[in-house]
Biopython code that builds the backbone (N, CA, C, O; Angstrom):
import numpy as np
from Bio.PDB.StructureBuilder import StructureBuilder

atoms = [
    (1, "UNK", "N", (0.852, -1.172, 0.000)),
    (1, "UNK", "CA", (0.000, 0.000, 0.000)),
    (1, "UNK", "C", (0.898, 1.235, 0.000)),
    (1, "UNK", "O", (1.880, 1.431, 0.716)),
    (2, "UNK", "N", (0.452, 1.920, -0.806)),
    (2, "UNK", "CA", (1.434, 3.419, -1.130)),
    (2, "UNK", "C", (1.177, 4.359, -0.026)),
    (2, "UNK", "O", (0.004, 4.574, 0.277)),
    (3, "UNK", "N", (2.263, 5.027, 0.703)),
    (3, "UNK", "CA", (2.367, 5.895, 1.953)),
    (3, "UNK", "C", (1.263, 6.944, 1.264)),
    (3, "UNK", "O", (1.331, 7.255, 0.074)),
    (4, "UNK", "N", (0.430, 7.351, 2.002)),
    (4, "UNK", "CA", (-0.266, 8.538, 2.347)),
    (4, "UNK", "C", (0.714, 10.065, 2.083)),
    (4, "UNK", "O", (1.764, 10.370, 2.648)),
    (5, "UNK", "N", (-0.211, 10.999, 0.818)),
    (5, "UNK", "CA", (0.753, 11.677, 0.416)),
    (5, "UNK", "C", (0.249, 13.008, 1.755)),
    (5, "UNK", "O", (-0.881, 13.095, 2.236)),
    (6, "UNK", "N", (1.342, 13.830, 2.077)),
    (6, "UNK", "CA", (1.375, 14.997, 3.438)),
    (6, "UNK", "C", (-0.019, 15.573, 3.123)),
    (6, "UNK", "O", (-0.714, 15.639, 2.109)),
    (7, "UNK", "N", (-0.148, 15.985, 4.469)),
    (7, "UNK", "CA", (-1.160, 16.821, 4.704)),
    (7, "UNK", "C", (-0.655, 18.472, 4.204)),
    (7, "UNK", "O", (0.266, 19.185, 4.604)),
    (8, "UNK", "N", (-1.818, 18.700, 3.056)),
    (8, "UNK", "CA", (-1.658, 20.186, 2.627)),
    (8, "UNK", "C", (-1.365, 21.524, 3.576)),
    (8, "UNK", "O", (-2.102, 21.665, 4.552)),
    (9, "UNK", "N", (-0.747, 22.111, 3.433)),
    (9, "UNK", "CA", (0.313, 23.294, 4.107)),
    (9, "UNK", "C", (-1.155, 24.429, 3.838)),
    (9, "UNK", "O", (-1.468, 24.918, 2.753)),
    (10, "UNK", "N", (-2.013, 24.672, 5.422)),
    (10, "UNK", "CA", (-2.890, 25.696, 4.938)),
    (10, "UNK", "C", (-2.416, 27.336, 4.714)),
    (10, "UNK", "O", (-1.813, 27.837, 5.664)),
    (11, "UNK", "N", (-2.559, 27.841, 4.003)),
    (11, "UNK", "CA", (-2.277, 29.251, 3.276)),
    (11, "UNK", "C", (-2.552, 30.373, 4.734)),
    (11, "UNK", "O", (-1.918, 31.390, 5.016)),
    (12, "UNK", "N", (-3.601, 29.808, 5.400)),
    (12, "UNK", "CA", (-4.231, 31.089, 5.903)),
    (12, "UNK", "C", (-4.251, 30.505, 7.041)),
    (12, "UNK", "O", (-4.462, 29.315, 7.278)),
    (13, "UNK", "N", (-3.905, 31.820, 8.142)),
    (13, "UNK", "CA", (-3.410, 31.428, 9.613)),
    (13, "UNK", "C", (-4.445, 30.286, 10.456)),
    (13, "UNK", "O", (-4.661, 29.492, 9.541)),
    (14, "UNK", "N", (-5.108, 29.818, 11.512)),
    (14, "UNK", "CA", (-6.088, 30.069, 12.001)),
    (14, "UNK", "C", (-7.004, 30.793, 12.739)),
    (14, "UNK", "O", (-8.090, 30.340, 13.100)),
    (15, "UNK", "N", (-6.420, 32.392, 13.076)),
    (15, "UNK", "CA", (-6.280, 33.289, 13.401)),
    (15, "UNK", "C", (-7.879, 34.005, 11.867)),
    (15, "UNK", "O", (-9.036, 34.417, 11.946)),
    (16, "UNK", "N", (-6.812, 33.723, 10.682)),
    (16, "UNK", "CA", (-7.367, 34.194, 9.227)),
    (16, "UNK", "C", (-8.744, 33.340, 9.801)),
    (16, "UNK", "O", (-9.376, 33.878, 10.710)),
    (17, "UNK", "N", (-9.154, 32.174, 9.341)),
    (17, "UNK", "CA", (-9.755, 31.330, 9.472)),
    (17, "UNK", "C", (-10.864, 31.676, 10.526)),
    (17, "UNK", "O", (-12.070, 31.479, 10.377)),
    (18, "UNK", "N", (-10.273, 32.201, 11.565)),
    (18, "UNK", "CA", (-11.593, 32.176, 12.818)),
    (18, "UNK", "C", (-12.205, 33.197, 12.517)),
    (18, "UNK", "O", (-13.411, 32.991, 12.377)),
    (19, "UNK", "N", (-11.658, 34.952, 12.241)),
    (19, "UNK", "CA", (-11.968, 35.561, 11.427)),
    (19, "UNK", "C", (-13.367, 35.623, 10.410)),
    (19, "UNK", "O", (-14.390, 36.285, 10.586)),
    (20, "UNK", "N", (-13.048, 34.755, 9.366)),
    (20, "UNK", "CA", (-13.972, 34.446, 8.514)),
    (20, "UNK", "C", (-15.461, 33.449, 8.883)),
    (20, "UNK", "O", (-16.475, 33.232, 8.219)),
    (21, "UNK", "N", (-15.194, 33.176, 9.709)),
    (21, "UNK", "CA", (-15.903, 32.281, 10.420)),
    (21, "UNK", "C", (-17.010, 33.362, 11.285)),
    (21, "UNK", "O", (-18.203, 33.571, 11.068)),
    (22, "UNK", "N", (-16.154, 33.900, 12.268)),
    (22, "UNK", "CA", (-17.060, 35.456, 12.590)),
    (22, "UNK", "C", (-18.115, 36.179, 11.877)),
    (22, "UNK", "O", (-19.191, 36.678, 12.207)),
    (23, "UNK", "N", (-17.500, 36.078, 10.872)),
    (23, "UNK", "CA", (-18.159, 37.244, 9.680)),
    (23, "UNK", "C", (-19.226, 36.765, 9.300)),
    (23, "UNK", "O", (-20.410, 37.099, 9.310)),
    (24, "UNK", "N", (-18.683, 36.004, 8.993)),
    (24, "UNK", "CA", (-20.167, 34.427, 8.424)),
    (24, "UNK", "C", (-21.537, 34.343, 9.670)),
    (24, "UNK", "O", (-22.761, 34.265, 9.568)),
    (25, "UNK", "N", (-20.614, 34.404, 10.780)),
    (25, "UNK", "CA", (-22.124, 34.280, 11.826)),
    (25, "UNK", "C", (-22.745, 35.147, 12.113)),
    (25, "UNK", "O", (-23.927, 34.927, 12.377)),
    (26, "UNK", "N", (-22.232, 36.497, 12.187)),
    (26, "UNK", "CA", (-22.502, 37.780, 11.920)),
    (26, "UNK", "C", (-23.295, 38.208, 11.064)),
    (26, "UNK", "O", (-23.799, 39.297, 11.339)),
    (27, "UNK", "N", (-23.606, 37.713, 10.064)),
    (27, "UNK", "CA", (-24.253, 37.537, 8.590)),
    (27, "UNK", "C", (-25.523, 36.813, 9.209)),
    (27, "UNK", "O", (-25.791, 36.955, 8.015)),
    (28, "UNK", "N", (-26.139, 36.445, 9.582)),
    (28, "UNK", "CA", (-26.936, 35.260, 10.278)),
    (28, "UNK", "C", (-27.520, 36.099, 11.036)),
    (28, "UNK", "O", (-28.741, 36.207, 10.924)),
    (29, "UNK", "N", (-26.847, 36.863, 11.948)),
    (29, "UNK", "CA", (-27.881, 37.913, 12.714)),
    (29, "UNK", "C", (-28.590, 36.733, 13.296)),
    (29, "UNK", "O", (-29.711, 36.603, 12.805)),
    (30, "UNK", "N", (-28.253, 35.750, 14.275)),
    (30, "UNK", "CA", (-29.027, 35.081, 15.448)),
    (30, "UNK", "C", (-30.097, 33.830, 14.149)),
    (30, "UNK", "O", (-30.487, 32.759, 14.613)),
    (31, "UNK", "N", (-30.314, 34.069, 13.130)),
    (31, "UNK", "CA", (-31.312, 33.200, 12.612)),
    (31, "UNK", "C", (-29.847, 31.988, 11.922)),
    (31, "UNK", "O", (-28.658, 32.136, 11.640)),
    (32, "UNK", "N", (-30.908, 30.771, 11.907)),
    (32, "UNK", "CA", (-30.210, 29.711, 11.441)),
    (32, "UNK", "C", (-29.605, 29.669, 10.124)),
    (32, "UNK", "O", (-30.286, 30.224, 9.262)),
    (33, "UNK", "N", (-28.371, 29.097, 9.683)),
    (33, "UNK", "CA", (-27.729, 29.089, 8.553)),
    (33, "UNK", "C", (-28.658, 29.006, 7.379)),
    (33, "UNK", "O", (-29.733, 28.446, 7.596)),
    (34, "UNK", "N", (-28.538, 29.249, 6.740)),
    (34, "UNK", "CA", (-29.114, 28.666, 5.100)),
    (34, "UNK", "C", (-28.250, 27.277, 4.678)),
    (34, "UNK", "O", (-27.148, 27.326, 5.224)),
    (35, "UNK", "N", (-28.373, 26.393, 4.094)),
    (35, "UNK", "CA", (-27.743, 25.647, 3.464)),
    (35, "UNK", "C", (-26.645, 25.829, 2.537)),
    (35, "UNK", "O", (-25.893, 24.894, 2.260)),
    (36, "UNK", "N", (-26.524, 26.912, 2.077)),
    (36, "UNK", "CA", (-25.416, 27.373, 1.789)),
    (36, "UNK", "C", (-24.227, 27.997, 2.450)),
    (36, "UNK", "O", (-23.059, 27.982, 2.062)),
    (37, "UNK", "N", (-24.878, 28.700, 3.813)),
    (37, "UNK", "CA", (-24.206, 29.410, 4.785)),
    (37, "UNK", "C", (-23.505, 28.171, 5.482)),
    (37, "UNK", "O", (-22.300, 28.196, 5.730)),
    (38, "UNK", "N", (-24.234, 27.191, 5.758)),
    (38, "UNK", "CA", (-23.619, 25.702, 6.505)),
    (38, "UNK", "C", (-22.866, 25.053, 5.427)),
    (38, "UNK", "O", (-21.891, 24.394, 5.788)),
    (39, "UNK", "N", (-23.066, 25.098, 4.468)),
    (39, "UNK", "CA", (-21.622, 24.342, 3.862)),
    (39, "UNK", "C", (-20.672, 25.668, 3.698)),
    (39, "UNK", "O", (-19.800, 25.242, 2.941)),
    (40, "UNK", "N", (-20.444, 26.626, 3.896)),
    (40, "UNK", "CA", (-19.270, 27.878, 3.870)),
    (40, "UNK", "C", (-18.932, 27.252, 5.280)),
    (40, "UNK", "O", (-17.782, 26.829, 5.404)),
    (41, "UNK", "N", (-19.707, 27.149, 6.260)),
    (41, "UNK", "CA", (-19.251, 27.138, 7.453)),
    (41, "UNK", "C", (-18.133, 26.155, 8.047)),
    (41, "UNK", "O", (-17.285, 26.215, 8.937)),
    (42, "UNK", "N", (-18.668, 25.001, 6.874)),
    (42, "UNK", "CA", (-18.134, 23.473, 7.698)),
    (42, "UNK", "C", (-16.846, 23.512, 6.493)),
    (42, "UNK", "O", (-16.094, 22.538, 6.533)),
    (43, "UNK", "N", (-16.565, 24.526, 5.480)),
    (43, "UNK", "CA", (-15.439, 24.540, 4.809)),
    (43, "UNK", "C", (-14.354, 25.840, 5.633)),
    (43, "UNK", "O", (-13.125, 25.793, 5.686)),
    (44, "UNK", "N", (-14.803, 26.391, 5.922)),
    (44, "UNK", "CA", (-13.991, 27.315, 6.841)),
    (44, "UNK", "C", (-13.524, 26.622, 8.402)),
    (44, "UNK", "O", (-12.566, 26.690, 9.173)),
    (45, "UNK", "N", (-14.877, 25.915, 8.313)),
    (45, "UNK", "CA", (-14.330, 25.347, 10.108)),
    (45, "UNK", "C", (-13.060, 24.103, 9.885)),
    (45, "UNK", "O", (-12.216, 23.943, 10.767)),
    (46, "UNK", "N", (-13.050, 23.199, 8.506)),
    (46, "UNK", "CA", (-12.449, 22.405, 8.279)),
    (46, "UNK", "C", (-10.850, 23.096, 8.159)),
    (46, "UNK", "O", (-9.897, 22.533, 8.698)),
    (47, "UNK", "N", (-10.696, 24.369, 7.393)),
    (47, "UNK", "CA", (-9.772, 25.163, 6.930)),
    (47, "UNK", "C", (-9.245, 25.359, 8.637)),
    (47, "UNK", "O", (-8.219, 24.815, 9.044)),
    (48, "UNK", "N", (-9.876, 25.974, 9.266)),
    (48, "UNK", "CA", (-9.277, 26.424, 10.191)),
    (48, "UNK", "C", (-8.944, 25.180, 11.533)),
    (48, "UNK", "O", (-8.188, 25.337, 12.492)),
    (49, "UNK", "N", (-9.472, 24.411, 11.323)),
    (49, "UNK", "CA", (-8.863, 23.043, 12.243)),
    (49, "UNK", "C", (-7.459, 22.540, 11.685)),
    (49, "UNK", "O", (-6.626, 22.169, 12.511)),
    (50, "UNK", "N", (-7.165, 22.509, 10.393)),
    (50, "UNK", "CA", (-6.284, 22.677, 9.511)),
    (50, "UNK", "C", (-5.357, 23.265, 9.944)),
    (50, "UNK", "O", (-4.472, 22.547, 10.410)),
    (51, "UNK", "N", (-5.258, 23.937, 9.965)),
    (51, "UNK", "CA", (-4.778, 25.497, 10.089)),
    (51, "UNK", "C", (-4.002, 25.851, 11.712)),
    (51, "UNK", "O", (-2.966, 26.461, 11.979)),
    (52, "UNK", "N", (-5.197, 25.052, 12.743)),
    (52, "UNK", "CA", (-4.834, 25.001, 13.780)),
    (52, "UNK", "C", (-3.819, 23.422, 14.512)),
    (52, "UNK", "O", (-3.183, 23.158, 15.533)),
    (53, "UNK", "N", (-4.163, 22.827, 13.391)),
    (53, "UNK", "CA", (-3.478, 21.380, 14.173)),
    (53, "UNK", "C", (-1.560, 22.115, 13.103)),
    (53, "UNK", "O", (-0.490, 22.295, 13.685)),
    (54, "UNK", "N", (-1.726, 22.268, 12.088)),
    (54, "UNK", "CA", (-0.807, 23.245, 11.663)),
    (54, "UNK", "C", (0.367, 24.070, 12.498)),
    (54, "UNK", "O", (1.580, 23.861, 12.539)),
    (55, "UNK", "N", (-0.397, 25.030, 13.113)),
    (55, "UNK", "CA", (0.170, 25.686, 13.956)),
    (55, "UNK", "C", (0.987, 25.015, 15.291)),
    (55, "UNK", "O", (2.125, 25.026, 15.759)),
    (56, "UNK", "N", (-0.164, 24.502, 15.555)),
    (56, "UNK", "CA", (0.294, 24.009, 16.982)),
    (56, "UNK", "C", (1.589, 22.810, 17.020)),
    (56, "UNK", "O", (2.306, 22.634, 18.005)),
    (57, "UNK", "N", (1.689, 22.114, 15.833)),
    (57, "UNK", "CA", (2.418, 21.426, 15.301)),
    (57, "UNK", "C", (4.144, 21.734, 14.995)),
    (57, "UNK", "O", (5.205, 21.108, 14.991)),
    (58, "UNK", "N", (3.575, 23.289, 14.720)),
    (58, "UNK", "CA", (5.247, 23.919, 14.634)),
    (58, "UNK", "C", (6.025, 24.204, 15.814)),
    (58, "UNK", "O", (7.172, 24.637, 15.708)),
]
sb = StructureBuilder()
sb.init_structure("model")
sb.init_model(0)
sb.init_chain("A")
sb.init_seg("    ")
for serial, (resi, resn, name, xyz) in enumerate(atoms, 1):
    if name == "N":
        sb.init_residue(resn, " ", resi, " ")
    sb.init_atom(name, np.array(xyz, "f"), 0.0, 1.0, " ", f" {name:<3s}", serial, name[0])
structure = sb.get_structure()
């Protein structure tokens, strides 16, 4: 079985990441996501777990 190729080097801090994540809920104003707003969400939250196992790693 062929080694598992590295985990991608995220671009944007998690700092960037939590950020955007803010903004997004902010946008929402207290009412529930849209279905579109929840898949932005769970791609930013993925980015920034990323981002954070990343960091903490260095």
């Amino acid at each position: 079985m062929p080694p598992l190729p590295p985990a991608p080097v995220p671009s944007r801090s998690a700092a960037d990441w939590n950020d955007a994540i803010r903004v997004l809920a902010r946008t929402a104003w207290g009412r529930p996501f849209t279905d579109a707003e929840r898949k932005e969400y769970h791609l930013l939250l993925v980015g920034w777990a990323a981002a954070d196992r990343a960091e903490t790693a260095a």
